[in-house]
VODONU-631863 format. One record per residue: x, y, z of N, C-alpha, C in turn. Coordinates in pm, whole numbers, plus 50000, padded with zeros to 5 digits. Example, Ala and Ser with C-alpha at 12.3 -4.5 7.8 and 13.67 -1.06 7.14 Angstrom:
# residues 2
513194943150780512304955050780513204967050780;512854977550708513674989450714512905000350787;
END
This chain:
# residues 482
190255587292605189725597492513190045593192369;189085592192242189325588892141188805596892063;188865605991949188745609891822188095602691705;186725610491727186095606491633185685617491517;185215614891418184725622291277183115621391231;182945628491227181555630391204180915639091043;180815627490976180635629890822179535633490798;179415641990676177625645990686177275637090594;176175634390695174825626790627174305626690496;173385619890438172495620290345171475622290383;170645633390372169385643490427168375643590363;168635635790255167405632390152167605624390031;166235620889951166915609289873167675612089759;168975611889764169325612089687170675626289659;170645633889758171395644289773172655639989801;173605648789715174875643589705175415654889812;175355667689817175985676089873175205685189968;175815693990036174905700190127176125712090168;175055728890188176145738290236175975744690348;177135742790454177365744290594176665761590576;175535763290663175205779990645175575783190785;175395777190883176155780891024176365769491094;177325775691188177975760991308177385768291414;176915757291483176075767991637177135761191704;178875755591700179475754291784180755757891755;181615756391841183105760891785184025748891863;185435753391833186185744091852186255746992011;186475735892092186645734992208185325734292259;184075738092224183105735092311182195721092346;181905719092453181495706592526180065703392458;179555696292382178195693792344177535674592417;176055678592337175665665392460174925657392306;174635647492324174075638592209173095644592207;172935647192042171585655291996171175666692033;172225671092021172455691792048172905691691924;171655706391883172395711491729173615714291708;174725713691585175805716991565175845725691482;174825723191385174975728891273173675734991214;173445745591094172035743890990173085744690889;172645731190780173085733690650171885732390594;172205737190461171465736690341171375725590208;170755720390226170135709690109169925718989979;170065711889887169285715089765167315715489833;167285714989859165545712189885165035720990040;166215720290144165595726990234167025730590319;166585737490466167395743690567166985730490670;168195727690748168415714690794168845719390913;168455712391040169705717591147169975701791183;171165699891216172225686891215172365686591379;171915672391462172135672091538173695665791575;174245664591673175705658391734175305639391750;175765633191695175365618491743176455618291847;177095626191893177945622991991178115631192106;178185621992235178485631992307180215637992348;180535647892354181875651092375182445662092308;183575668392312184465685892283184385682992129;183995692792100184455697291933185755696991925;186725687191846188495690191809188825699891695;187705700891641187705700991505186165702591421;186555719891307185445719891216186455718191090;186105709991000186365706290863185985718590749;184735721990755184375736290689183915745390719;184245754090700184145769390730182215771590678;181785782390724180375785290691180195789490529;179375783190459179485789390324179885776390252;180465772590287180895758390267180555748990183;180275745990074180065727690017180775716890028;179585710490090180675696790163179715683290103;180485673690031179905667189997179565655890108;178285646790054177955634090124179325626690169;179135623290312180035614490345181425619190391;181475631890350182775641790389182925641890530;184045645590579184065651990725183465665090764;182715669390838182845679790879183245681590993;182885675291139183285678691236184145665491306;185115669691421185755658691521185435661991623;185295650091754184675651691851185835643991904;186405648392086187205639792168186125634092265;185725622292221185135613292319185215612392419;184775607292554185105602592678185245590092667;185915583292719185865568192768186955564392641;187655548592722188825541092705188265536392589;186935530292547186675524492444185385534392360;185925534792251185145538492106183735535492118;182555542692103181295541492047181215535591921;180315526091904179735519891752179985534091673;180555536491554180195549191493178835549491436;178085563491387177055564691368177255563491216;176095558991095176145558890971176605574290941;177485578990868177325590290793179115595090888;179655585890990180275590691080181345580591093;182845582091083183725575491054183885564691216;184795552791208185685547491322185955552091418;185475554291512186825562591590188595561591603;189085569591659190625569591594191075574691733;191965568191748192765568191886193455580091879;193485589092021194025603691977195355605791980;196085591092060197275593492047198315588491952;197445581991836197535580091716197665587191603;196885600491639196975608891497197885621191498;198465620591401199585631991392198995642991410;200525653991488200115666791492199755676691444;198655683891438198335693391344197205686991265;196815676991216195675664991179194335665891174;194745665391339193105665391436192975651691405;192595642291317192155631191297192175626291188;192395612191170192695607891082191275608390956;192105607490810190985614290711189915601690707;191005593090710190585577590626189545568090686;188085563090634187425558290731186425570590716;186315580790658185225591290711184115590490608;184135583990531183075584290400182095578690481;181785576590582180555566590638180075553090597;181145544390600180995534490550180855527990698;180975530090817181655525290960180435521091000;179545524790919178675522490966177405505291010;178425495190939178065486290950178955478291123;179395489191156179555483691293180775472891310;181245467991185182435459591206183105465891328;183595449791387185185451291511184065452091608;183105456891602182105457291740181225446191752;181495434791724180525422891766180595418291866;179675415691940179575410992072179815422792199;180285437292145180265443592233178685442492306;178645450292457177315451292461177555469892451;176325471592350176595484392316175475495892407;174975485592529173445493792554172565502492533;171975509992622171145519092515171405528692492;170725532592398171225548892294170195556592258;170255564192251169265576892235169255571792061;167985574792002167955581491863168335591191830;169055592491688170015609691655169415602591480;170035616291455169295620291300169575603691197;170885600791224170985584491132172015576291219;172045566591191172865556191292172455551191391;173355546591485173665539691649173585555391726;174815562191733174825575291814175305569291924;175915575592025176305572692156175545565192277;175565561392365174825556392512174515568592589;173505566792627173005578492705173495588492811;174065574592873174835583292932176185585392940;176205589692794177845595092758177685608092758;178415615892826178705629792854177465641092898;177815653692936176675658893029175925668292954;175175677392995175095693692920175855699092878;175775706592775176845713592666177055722492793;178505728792749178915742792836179725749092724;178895762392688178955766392547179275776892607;181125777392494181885791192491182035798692473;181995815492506181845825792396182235823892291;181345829292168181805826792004183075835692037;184095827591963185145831491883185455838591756;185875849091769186775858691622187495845291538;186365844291429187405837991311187915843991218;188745835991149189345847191031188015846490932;187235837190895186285837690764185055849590802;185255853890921184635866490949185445880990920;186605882190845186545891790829187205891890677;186515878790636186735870690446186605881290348;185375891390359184795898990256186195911090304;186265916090420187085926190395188955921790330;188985910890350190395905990301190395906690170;189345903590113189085899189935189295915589929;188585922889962188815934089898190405941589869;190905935489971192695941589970193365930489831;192875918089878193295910789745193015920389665;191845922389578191725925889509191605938989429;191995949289513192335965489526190945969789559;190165961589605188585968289616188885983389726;189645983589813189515989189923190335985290030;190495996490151191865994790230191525982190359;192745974890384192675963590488191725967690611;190825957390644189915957090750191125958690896;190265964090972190895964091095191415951391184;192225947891218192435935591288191405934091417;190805921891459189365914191473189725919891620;188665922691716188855928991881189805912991936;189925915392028190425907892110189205903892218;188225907892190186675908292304186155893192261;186495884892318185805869292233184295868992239;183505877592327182515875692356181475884992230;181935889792142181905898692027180875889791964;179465898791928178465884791833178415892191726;178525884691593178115888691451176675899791476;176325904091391175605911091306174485897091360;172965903991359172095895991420170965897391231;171305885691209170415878091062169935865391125;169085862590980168845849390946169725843590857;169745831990851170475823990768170425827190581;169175828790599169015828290415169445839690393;169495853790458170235873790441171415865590449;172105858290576173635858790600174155850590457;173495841290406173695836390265173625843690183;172645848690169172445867790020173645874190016;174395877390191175055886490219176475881390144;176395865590206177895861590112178185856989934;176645854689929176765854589784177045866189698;176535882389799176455892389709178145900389788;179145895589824180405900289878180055909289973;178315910790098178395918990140179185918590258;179555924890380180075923090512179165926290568;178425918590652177405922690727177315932190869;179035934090871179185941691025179305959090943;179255958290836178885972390759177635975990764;176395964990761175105971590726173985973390854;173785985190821172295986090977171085981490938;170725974190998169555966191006168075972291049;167305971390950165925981290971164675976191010;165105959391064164085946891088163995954791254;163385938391336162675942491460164265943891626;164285950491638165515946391713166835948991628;166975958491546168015957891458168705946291370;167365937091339167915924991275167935931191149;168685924091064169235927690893168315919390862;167875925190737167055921390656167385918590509;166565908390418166835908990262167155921890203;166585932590209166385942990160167455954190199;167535952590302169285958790359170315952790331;170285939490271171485936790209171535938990061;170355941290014170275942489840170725955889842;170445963789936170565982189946171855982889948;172955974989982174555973990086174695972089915;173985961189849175065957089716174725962689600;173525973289585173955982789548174845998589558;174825999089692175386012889715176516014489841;176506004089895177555999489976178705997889966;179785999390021181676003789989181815989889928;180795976289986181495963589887180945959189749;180135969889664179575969989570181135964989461;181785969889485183075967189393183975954289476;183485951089494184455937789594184515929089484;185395915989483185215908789429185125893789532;184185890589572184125879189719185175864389639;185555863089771186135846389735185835839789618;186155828589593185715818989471184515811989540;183695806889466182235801189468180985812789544;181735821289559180435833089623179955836489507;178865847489557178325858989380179705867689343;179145871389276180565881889213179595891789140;180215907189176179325918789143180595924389023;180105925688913180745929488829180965942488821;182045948988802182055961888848182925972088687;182675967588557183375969688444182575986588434;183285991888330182546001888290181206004588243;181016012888313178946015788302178546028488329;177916028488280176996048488316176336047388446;176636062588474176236065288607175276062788677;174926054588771173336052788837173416037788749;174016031888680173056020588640173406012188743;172776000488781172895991388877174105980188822;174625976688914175555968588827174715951988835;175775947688755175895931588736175865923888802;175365913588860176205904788973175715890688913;176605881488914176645868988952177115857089030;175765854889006175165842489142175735829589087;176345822789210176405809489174175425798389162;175625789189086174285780689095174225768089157;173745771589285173725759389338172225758889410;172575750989513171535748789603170085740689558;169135751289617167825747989520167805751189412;168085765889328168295769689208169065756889140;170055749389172170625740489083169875726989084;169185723889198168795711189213167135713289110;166875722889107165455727489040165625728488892;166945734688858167295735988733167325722788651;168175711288740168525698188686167285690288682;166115689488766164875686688797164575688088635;163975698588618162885705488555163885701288413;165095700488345165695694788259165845683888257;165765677688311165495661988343163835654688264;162785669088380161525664388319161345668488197;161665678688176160985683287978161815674187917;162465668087910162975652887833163045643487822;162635639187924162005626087961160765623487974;159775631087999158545633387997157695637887873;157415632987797156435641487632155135646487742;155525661487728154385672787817152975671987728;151925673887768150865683387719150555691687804;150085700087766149335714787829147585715587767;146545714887866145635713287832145025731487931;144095733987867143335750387946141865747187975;141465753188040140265753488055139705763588134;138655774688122138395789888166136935784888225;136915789688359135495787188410135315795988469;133775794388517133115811388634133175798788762;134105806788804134255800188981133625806189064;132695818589038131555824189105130905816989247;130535805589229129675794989298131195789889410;131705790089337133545781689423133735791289551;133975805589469134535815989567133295821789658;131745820089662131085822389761131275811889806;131315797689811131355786689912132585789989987;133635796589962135235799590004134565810490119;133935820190083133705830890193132565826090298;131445818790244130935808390377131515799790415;132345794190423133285785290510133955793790619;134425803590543134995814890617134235818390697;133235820890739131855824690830131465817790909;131985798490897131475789790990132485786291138;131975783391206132825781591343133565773391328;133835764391182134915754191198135915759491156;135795770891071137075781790999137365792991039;136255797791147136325811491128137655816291225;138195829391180139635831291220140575824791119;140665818291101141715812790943141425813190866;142525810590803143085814790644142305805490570;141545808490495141015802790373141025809290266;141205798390132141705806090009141215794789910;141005796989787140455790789658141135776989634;142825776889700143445769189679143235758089793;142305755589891141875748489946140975741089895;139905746489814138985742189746139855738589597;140525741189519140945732089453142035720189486;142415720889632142945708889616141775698989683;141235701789724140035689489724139455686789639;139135694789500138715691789422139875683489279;141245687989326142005677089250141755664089280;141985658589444142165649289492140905639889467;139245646589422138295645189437138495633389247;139025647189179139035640789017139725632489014;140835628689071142095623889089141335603089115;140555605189203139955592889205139705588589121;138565595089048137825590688950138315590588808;140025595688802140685593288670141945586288763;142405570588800143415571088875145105573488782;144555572788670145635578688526146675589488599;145895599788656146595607788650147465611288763;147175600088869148025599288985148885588088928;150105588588886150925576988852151865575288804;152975570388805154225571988801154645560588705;155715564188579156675553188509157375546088518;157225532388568158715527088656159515519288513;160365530088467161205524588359162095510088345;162085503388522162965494488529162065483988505;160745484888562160005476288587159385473488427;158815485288372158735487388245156915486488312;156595491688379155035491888435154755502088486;153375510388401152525525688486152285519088629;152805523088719151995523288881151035535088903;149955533288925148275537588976148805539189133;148455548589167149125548389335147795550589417;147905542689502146575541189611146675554589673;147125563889725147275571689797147715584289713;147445600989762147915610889719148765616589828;149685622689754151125631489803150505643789760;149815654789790149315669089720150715674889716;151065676289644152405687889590151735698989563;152805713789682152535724989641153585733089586;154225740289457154765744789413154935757589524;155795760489605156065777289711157345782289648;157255793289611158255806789567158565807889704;160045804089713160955814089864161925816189835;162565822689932163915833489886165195825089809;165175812089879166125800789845165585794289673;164245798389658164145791689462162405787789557;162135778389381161505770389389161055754789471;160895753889569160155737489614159235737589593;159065721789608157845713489591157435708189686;157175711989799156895697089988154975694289925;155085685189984153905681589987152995673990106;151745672390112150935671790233150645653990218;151105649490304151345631390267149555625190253;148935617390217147725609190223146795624390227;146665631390180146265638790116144505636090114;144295627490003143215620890029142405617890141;143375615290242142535610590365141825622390391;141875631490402142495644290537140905651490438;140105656490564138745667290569139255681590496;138385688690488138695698690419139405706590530;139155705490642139555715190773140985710590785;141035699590795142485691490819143215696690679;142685693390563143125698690432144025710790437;142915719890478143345736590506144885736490601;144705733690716145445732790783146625728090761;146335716590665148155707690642148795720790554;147995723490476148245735890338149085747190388;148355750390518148795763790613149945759790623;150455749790726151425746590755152505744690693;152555739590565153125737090467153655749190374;152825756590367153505772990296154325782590401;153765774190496154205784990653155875781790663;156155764490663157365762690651158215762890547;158065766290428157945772390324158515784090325;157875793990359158295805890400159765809190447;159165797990572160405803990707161515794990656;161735786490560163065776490501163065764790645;161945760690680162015746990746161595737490708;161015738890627160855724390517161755713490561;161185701690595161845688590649161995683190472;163145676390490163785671290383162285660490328;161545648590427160145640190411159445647590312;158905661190362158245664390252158325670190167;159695667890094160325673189993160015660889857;159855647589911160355635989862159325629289854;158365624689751157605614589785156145621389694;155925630389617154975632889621154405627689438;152975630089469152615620189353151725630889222;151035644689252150545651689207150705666389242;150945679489177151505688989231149965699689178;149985709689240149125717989213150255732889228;150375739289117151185755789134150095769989145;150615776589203149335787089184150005798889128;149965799388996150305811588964149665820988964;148185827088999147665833889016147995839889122;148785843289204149395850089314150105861089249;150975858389115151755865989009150565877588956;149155873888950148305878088820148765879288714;148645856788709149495855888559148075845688536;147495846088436146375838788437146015824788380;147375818488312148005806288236148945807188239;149545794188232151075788188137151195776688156;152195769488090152155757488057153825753988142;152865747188275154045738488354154465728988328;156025727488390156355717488382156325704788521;156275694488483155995682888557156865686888690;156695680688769157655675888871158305660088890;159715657688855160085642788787159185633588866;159225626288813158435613488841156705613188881;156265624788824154925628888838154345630688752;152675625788725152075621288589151525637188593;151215640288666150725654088601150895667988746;150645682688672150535695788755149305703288715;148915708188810147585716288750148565733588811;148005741288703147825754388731147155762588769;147005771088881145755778688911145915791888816;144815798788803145155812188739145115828788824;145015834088783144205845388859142825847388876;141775847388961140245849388991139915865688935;139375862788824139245878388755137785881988796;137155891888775135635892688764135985901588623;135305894888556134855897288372133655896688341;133185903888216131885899188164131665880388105;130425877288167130355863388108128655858788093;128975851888022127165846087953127005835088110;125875841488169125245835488298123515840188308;123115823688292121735822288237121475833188105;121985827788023121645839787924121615850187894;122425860087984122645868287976123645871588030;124295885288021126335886888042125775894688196;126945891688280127065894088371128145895288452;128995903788563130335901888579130515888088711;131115881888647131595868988688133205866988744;133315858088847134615855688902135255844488827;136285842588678136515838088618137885831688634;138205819288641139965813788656140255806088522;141045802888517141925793488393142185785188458;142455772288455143155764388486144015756388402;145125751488410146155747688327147055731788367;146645721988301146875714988318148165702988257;149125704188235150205697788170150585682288213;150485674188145150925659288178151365649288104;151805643688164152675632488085151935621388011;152395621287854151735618987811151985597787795;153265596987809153205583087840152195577187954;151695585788033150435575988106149515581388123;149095597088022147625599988021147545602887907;146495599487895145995599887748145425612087743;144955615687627144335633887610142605631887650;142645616487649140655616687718140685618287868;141705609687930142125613088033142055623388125;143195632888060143385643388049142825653888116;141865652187973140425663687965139375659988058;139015649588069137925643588188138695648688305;139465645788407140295648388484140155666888517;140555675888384140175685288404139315694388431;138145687788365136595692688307136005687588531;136885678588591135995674888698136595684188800;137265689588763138095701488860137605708588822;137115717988687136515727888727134515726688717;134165716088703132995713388753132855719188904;133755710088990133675712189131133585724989176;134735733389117134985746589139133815758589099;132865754288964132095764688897130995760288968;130535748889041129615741389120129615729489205;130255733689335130775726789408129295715289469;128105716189431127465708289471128075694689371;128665696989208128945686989147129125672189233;130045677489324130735665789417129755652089477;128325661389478127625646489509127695639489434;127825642889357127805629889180128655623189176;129745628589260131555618889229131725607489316;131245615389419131535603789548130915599289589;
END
């Protein structure tokens, strides 16, 4: 039996840190290679972490809530067998168990994931191995089906009511049942995150979802009017300020900044300074756009799905996008050369509970309008639900935002780094407008276009724009393009 460490990964390019939002295991339980352990959180998305190993949990390194940087420990595993597995990249040496001091669990040293070049193992024969999220990972047939233990009473489950005695919020929580088989409060991950950012306790609040699940909104209700409104939670949680104030006003709270909010913040400061923006407008009657949107809707290749304006303008980006390749293209400062990119990444700007992302729909270009639709669906869908794969977080070459969802009808975006340009959608108004000579009420959008001006020029630009809403005010335009 040997002791191994299992460091977290790098989940995307370039992510330094990542925060443990749940362990789907505990100490002592039996897992099998490539059984979830974990969902953490990326700056960019919700992750679930498979086991590259098979064998007992010795050991969790962080508690839920957690920031754990790249390369850190989080979990130990007691192996089977006399000799050590290759470690996996991201996953320390193994360490002999009767080697490491008591109380330990395992030795620290070796866990940055450097092990991963396999030294001391040459010439083993290492046979075959399953694929796991990065590395070697174990032989197949190392160890059996998980045999998963009733969850365990931890102490970081009853964290919010302790802070409060720290801090005179309120009298000591009851000591935890002795019932091991006892399950939390039934959430999702992104509420059970709200809940700890905002000091709530979630075994306080009743849940008004399907099945008595807690919801966003039952925890915003708990932190305004709830006994932990005056709490003051641990260090790195939110903190609800609780100073003097008139009656009924809502209080204060602050949020820490991390996650996506921080990785978006540093983004978007990154681009307005490195990037010289323009913002270009342009107001058209999409009249002709939005009846082609509701006959599509009518044909047997759509009918039953979701179709929306923003289908038709991203074909009609991808469409201009050819015929100006300016504006698909990236600065390679090292190289000191604009790259023209053969291929489109469609970037969609999605509002979710976790901030701002950007995933995008890969070769873009290739893909029919049906296929189009569909990647789009899919893509806001995971979006939504915080499953966004780290891939299509990374990689994209042109973004389209729709602020017209707001009924905000302009503004002037900012880039997404390393991207020559963003278009804006607006709101679809019906207004008076000059049609054939005379005013008439018309379905009218803005579109808003901001880009970098080191590799587009303002003729660019404007051509580029003027062919997006061509398409849109008269989608027959398109025979002319292609």
């Amino acid at each position: 039996m040997s002791v191994v460490n299992f460091a977290l990964p790098d989940l995307g390019e370039g992510l330094t840190e990542s925060e443990i939002v749940s362990w789907r295991v505990s100490v002592g339980d039996t897992v099998a290679l490539n059984q979830i352990i974990a969902e953490v959180e990326t700056a960019k998305a919700l992750v679930e972490l498979p086991s590259p190993f098979a064998g007992t949990v010795s050991r969790l390194f962080a508690d839920e809530g957690a920031t754990v940087n790249v390369g850190e420990p989080i979990v130990a595993f007691d192996v089977p067998g006399s000799e050590p597995d290759a470690p996996t990249e991201g996953a320390p040496e193994p360490v002999d168990a009767g080697k490491v001091p008591d109380g330990q669990g395992s030795s620290d040293q070796g866990s940055s994931g450097q092990g991963s070049s396999g030294q001391g193992s040459s010439g083993q024969n290492l046979g075959e191995r399953e694929s796991v999220l990065v590395g070697y990972g174990p032989r197949v047939d190392a160890g059996a089906r998980p045999k998963r233990r009733a969850r365990r009473w931890r102490d970081e489950d009853v964290a919010v009511g302790a802070s409060n005695v720290e801090a005179g919020g309120g009298d000591a929580v009851d000591a935890p049942p002795e019932n091991d088989s006892l399950e939390r409060p039934r959430s999702t991950p992104p509420v059970r995150k709200l809940a700890r950012d905002l000091g709530i306790d979630l075994a306080t609040v009743t849940g008004s979802g399907e099945n008595g699940l807690i919801t966003r909104d039952d925890v915003e209700r708990a932190a305004g009017t709830g006994p932990q409104a005056s709490a003051r939670p641990s260090s790195g949680q939110g903190e609800i300020v609780s100073g003097d104030q008139p009656s009924g006003r809502r209080q204060d709270v602050r949020l820490p900044i991390r996650g996506v909010r921080k990785a978006t913040a540093g983004a978007m400061v990154r681009s307005a300074f490195t990037a010289p923006h323009v913002t270009e407008f342009l107001t058209i009657d999409v009249t002709a756009g939005m009846d082609l949107v509701r006959s599509l809707a009518e044909s047997p290749e759509f009918r039953g799905k979701r179709l929306s304006i923003l289908t038709l303008v991203a074909k009609a980006v991808i469409l201009a996008a050819a015929r100006t390749p300016a504006i698909n293209s990236r600065w390679d400062e090292d190289a000191q050369e604009i790259v023209q990119l053969g291929g489109v990444n469609l970037g969609i700007a999605a509002a979710t509970g976790r901030g701002l992302i950007v995933p995008n729909v890969k070769d873009a270009d290739t893909l029919s309008l049906a296929e189009l639709r569909s990647a789009l669906d899919d893509l806001i869908e995971n979006a939504r639900a915080g499953t966004t794969s780290p891939s299509s977080l990374t990689g994209g070459t042109i973004t389209i935002t729709n602020v017209g969802v707001f009924g905000v009808d302009a503004g002037t975006p900012i880039l997404n780094p390393g991207e020559a340009a963003i278009l804006a959608m607006g709101a679809v108004r019906r207004q008076p407008w000059e049609y054939h000579g005379e005013i008439a009420l018309r379905e009218v959008m803005t579109l808003s276009l901001s880009f970098d001006h080191r590799l587009v020029d303002g003729e660019q630009g404007s051509r580029f724009l003027v062919d997006v809403g061509s398409i849109l005010s008269n989608p027959g335009m398109v025979l002319t393009m292609v």
